[in-house]
BABA-544859 format. One line per 8 residues: their letters; for each residue y, z, x of C-alpha. Coordinates in nm, 2 decimals. Layout:
A> Y,Z,X ~ ...
This chain:
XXXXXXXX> 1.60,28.77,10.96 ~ 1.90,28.58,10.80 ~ 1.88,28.26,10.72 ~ 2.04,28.04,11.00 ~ 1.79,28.26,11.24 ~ 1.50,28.18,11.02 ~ 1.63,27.80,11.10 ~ 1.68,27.80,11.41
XXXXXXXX> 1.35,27.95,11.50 ~ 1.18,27.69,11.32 ~ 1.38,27.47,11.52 ~ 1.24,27.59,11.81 ~ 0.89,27.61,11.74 ~ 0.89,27.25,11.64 ~ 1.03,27.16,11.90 ~ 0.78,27.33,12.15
XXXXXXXX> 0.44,27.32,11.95 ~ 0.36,27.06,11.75 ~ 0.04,27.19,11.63 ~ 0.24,27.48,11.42 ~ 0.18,27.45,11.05 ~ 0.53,27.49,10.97 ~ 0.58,27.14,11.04 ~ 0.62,26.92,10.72
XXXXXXXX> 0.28,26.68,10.77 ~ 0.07,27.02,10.86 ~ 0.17,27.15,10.54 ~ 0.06,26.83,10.33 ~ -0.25,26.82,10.50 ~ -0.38,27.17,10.68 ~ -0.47,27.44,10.38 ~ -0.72,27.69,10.31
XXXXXXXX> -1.00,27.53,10.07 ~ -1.19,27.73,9.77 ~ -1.48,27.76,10.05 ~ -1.25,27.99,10.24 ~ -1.23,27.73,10.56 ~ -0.90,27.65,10.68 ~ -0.94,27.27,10.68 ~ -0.67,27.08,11.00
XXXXXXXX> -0.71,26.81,11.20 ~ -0.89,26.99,11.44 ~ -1.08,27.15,11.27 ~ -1.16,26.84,11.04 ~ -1.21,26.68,11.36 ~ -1.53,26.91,11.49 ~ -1.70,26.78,11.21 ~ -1.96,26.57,11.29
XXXXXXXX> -1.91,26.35,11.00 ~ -1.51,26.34,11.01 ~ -1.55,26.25,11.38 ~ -1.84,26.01,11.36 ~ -1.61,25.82,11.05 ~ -1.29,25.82,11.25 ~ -1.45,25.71,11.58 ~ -1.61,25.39,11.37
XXXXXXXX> -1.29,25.26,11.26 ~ -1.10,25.32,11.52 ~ -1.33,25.14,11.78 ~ -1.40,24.87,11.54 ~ -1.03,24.76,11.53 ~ -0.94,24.88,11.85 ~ -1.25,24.61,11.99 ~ -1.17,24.29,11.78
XXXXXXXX> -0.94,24.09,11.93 ~ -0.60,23.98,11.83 ~ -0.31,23.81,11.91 ~ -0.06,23.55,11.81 ~ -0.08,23.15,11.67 ~ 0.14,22.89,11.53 ~ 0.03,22.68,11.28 ~ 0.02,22.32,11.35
XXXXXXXX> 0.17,22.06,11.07 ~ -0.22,21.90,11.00 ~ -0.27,22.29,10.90 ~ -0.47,22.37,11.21 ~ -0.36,22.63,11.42 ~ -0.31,22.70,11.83 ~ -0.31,23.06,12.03 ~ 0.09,23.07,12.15
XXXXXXXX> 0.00,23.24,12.46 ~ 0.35,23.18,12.59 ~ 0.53,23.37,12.29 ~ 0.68,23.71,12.39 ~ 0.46,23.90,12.19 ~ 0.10,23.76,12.33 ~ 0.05,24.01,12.68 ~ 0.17,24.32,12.43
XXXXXXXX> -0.09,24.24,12.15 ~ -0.35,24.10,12.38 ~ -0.32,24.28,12.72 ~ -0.09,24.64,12.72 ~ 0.20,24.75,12.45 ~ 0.39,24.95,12.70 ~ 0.33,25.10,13.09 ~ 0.06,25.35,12.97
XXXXXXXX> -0.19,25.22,12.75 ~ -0.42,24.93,12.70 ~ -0.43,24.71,12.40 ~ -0.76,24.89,12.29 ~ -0.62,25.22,12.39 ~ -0.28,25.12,12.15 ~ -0.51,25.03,11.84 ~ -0.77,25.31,11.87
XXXXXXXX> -0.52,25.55,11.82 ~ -0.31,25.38,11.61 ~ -0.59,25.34,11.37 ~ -0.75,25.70,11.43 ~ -0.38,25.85,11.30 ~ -0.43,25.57,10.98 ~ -0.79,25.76,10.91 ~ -0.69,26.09,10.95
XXXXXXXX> -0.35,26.10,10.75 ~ -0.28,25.73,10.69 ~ 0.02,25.64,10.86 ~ 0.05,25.47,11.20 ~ 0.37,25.50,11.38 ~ 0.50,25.30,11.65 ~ 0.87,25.29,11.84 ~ 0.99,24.90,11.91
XXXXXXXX> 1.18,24.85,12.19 ~ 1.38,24.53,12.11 ~ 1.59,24.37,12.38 ~ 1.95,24.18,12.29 ~ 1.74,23.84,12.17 ~ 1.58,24.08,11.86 ~ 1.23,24.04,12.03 ~ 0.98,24.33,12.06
XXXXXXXX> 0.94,24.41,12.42 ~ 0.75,24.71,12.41 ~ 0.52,24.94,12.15 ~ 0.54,25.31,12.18 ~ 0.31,25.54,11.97 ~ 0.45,25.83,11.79 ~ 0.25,26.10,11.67 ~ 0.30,26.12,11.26
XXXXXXXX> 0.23,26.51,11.26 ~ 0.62,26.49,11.33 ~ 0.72,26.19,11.11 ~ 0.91,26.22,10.81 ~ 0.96,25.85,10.63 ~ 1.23,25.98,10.36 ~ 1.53,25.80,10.17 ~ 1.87,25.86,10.27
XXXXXXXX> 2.04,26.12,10.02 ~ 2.39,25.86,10.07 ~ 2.28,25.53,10.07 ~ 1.97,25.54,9.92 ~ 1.81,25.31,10.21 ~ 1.47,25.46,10.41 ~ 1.50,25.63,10.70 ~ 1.22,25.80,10.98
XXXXXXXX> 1.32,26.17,11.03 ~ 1.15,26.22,11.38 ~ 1.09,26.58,11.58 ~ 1.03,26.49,11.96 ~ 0.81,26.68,12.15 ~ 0.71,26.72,12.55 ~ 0.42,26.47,12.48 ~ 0.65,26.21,12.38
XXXXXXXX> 0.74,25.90,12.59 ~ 1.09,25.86,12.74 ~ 1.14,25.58,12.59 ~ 1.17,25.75,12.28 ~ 1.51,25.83,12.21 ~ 1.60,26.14,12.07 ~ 1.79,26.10,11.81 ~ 1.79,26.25,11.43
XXXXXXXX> 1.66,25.96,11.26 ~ 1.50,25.57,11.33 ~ 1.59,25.29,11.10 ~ 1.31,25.08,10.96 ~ 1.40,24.78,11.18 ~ 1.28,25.08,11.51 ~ 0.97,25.13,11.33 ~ 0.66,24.98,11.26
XXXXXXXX> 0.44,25.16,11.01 ~ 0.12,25.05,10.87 ~ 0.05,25.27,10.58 ~ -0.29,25.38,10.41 ~ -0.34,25.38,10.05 ~ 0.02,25.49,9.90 ~ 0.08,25.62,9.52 ~ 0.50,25.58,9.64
XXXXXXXX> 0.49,25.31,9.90 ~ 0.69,25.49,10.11 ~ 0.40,25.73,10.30 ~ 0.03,25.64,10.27 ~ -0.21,25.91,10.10 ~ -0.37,26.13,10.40 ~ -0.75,26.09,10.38 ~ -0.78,26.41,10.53
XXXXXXXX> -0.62,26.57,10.24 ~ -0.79,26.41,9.97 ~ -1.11,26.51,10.15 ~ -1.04,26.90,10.24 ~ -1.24,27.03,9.98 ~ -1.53,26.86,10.09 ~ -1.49,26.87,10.51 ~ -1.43,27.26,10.42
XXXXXXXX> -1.78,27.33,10.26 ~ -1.95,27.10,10.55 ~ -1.72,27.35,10.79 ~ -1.88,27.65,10.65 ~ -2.23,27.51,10.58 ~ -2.25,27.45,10.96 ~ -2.11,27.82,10.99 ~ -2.39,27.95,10.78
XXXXXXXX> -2.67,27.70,10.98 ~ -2.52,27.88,11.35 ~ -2.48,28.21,11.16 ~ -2.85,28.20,11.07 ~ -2.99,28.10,11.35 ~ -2.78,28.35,11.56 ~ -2.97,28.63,11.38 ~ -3.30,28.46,11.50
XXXXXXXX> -3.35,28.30,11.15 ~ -3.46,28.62,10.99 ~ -3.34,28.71,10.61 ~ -3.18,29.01,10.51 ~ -3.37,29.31,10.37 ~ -3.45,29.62,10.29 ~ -3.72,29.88,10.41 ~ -3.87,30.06,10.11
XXXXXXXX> -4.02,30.43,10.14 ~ -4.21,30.64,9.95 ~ -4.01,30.96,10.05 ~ -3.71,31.02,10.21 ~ -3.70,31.02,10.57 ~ -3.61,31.32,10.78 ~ -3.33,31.29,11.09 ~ -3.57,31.23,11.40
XXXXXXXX> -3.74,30.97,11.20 ~ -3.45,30.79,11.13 ~ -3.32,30.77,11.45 ~ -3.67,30.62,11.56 ~ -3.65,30.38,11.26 ~ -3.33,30.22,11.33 ~ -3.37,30.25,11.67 ~ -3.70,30.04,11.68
XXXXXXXX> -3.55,29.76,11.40 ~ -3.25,29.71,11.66 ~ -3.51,29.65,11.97 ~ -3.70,29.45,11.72 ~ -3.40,29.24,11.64 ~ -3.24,29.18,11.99 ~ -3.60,29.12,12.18 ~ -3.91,29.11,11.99
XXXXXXXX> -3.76,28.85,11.72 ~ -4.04,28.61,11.65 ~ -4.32,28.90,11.69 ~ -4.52,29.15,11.45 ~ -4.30,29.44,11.39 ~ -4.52,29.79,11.27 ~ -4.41,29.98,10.95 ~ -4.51,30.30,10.99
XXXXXXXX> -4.54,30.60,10.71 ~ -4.64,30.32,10.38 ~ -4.30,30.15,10.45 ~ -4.30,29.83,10.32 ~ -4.01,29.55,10.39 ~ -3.85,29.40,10.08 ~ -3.67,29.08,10.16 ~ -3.35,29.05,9.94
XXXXXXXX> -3.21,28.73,10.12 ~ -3.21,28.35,9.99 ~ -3.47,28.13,10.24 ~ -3.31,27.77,10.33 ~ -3.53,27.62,10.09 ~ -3.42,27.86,9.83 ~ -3.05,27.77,9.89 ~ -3.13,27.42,9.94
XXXXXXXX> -2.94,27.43,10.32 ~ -3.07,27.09,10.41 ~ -2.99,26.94,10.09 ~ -2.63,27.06,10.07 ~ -2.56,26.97,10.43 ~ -2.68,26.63,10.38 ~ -2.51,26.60,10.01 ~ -2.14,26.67,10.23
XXXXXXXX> -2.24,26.43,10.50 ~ -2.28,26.17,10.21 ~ -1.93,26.30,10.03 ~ -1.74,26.25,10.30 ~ -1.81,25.95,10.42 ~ -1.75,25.82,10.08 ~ -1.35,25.93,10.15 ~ -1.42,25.65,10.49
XXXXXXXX> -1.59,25.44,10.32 ~ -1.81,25.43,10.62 ~ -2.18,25.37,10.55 ~ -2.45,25.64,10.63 ~ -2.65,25.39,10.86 ~ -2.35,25.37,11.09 ~ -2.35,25.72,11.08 ~ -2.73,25.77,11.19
XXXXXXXX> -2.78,25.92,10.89 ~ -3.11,25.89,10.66 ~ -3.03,25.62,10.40 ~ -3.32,25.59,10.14 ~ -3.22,25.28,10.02 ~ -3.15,25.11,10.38 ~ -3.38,24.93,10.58 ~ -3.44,24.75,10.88
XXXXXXXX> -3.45,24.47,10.68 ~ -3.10,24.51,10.55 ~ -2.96,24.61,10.81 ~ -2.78,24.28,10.85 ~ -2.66,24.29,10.53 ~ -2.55,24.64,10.56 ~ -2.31,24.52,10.84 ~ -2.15,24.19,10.69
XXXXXXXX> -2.09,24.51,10.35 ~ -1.88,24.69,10.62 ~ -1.70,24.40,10.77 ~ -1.60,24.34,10.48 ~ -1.53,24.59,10.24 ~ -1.43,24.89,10.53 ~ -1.29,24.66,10.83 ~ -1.15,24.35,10.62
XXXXXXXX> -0.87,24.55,10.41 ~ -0.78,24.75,10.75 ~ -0.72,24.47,10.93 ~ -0.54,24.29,10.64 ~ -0.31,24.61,10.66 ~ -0.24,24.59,11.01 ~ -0.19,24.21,11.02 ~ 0.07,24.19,10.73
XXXXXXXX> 0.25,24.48,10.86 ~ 0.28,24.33,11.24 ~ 0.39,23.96,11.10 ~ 0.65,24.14,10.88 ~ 0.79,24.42,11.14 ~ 0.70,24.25,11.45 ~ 0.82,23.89,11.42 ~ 1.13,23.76,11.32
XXXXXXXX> 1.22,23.55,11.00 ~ 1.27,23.25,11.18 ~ 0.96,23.30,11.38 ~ 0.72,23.32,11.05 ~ 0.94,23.02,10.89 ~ 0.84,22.84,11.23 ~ 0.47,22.93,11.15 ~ 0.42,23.20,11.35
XXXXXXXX> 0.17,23.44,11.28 ~ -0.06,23.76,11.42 ~ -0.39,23.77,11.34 ~ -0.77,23.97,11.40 ~ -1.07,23.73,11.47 ~ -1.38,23.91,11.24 ~ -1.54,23.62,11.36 ~ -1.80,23.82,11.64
XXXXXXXX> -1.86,24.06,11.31 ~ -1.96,23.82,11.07 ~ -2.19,23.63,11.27 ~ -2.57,23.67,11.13 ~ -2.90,23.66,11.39 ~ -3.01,23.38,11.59 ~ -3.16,23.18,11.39 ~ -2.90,23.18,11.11
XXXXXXXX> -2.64,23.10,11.33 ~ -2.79,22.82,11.46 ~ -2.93,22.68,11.15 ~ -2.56,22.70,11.06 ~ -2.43,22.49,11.36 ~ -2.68,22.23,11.30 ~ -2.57,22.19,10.97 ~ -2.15,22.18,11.03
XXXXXXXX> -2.28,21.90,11.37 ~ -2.45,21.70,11.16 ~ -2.21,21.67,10.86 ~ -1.89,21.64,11.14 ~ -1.71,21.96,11.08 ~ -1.79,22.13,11.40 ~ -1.81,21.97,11.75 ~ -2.06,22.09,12.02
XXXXXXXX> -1.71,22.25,12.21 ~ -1.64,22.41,11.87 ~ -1.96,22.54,11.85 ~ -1.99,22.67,12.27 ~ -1.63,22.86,12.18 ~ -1.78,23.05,11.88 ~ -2.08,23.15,12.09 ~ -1.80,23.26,12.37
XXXXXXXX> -1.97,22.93,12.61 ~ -1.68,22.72,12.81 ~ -1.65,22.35,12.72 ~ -1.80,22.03,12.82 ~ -1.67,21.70,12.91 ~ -1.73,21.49,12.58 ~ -1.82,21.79,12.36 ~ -1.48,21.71,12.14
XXXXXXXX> -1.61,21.43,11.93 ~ -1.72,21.47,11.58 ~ -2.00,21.32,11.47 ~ -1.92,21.06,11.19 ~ -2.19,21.03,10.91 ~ -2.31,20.65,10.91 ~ -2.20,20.47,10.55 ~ -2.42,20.30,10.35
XXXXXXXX> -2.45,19.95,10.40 ~ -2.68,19.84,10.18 ~ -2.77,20.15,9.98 ~ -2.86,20.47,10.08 ~ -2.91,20.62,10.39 ~ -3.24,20.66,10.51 ~ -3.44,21.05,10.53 ~ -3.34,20.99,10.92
XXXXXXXX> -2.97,20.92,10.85 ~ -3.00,20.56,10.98 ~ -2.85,20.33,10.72 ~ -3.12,20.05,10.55 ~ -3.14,19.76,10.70 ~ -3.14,19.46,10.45 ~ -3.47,19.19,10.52 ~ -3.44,18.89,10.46
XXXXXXXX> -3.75,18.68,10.46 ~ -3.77,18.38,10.66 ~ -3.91,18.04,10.48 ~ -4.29,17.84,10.64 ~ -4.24,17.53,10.83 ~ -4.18,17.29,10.61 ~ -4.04,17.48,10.29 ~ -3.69,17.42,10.22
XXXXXXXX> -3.65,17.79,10.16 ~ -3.76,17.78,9.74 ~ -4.06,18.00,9.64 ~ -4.38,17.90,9.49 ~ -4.27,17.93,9.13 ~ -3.97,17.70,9.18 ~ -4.16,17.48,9.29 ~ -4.38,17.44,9.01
């Protein structure tokens, strides 16, 4: 095949299957691993601990909620529900998919290979009207060869949105991309292909497990003889290990002539099965940095106890740089200049995440009411309660009159002692 055919039927293919290899992102981030197991997304993906990782993330952003504010000039801030962007960040990007839907991809496509691709549609005023995913299996961010400027080389496919123009390359203002952790800042580093070597040996560990158990859990060997055996009898001996095997498994099998059974196989405690299994669970969830407990998997060192802990760790040391990503991305491709000059900006609320038990929260309010930071309306819209008539005041601390405040908080009174009938007011020793 010359090469203008070889071209063109790579042409072709992409444009028709986007799950061929030949596609630039497959190659970075399907292989073969040193355990033999041919590591992709989908395959990566039937992995319970790959799965269980990305599904985390991706609900956890996908579930907090977001949208837009403008800072006042006493450095408060108020939601701008009448800005442009609000409905597409809070309600639906475009005419398919909720804002949930939008991020839980979005963010699922940031775990797997670390980019997140979106199409703006931008009417004639500059503002983003619409947010349309694109898949980055067939993304190419790349600088242009002439002008040296960045450019998104994109292969449209059947699954794509008609909104999508199809044309041979999207400017950065067309595209917003989040980006993982990048070496190049261009592309962010796939954690899928920093972690193949270690999803492949949990691929073929759970190989082995259904592997082993399909042969009824019973280890290879060999069936030692004093003597050799003459053709009848070895007809009769193989024929009565393969009935054995396939419907007596489980059951006493007879060894007949001084035959003895030999096993030659490794037992799963020999191989340390369990172990190794759990050791990859553990491995790659370290590539997520997604804690074990959130993957109901045996932690030694957590406990019920800190299992509160164990959250507020995750908030912020998993969720808290995601959603920094995501929020300085969106007020940098999503708004304007003169929008984020006007104080205009996007933001997550962690707020339901960080929130302790019960009684800590309430300790908490008790402590901001008293000392006049929080009002009870402040407090009811933190605890998702609607307002009351009167609940916007602030409590003021009473000052000190004549010294300090009292263990109640009721300022000292000063007493002044009133003179007996007939005393002009002096004391005893004045009198004298």
């Amino acid at each position: 095949m010359g090469v203008f055919s070889r071209l063109f039927s790579l042409s072709e293919k992409r444009s028709n299957d986007i799950s061929d290899p030949r596609f630039w992102i497959n190659d970075a981030v399907s292989a073969a691993t040193s355990s033999g197991a041919y590591v992709s997304v989908d395959t990566a993906m039937k992995t319970s601990t790959v799965f269980g990782c990305v599904r985390i993330l991706s609900e956890t952003i996908a579930s907090l909620p977001v949208s837009i504010y403008k800072t006042r000039k006493d450095g408060g801030e108020d939601v701008a529900r009448d800005h442009y962007l609000y409905p597409i960040l809070h309600d639906a990007p475009n005419d398919e998919q909720t804002s949930y839907e939008f991020r839980e991809g979005k963010q699922a496509h940031l775990a797997l290979r670390g980019n997140g691709y979106t199409y703006k549609i931008i009417n004639e005023a500059g503002q983003t009207i619409k947010l349309i995913a694109m898949s980055p299996a067939r993304m190419e961010p790349k600088r242009d060869w002439i002008t040296g400027k960045l450019i998104y080389s994109y292969t449209r496919s059947k699954e794509d949105s008609p909104d999508i123009p199809d044309k041979p390359f999207f400017t950065p203002n067309e595209i917003w991309h989040v980006k993982g952790l990048s070496t190049n800042g261009i592309i962010g580093l796939s954690p899928l292909s920093c972690a193949r070597e270690s999803i492949g040996m949990a691929i073929k560990s759970e190989e082995f497990g259904a592997q082993y158990f399909a042969n009824a859990a019973v280890v290879s060997g060999v069936l030692e003889h004093p003597a050799s055996l003459k053709d009848e009898a070895w007809k009769r001996l193989k024929s009565s290990i393969q009935d054995f095997a396939s419907s007596k498994r489980h059951q006493t099998m007879i060894l007949e002539e001084g035959m003895k059974w030999q096993a030659i196989g490794l037992s799963n405690k020999d191989s340390q099965f369990l172990e190794s299994r759990a050791f990859q669970v553990e491995d790659i969830a370290r590539f997520f940095n997604v804690p074990l407990i959130l993957l109901q998997h045996s932690d030694k060192a957590s406990t019920y106890a800190s299992a509160e802990q164990l959250g507020l760790n995750f908030v912020m040391y998993t969720i808290l740089p995601w959603v920094k990503r995501w929020e300085q991305s969106a007020n940098f491709s999503l708004l304007t200049l003169w929008e984020r000059k006007k104080g205009f900006h996007i933001s997550f609320n962690l707020e339901g995440l960080l929130r302790g038990d019960t009684a800590a929260r309430y300790q908490s309010y008790a402590v901001g009411r008293q000392w006049g930071w929080l009002s009870a309306n402040d407090i009811r819209a933190l605890e998702n309660m609607n307002p009351i008539d009167g609940g916007d005041e602030y409590i003021t601390m009473p000052q000190n009159i004549a010294g300090k405040p009292n263990p109640e908080g009721e300022p000292k009174e000063q007493i002044k002692k009133e003179p007996d009938e007939g005393d002009e007011g002096g004391t005893d020793d004045e009198e004298s």
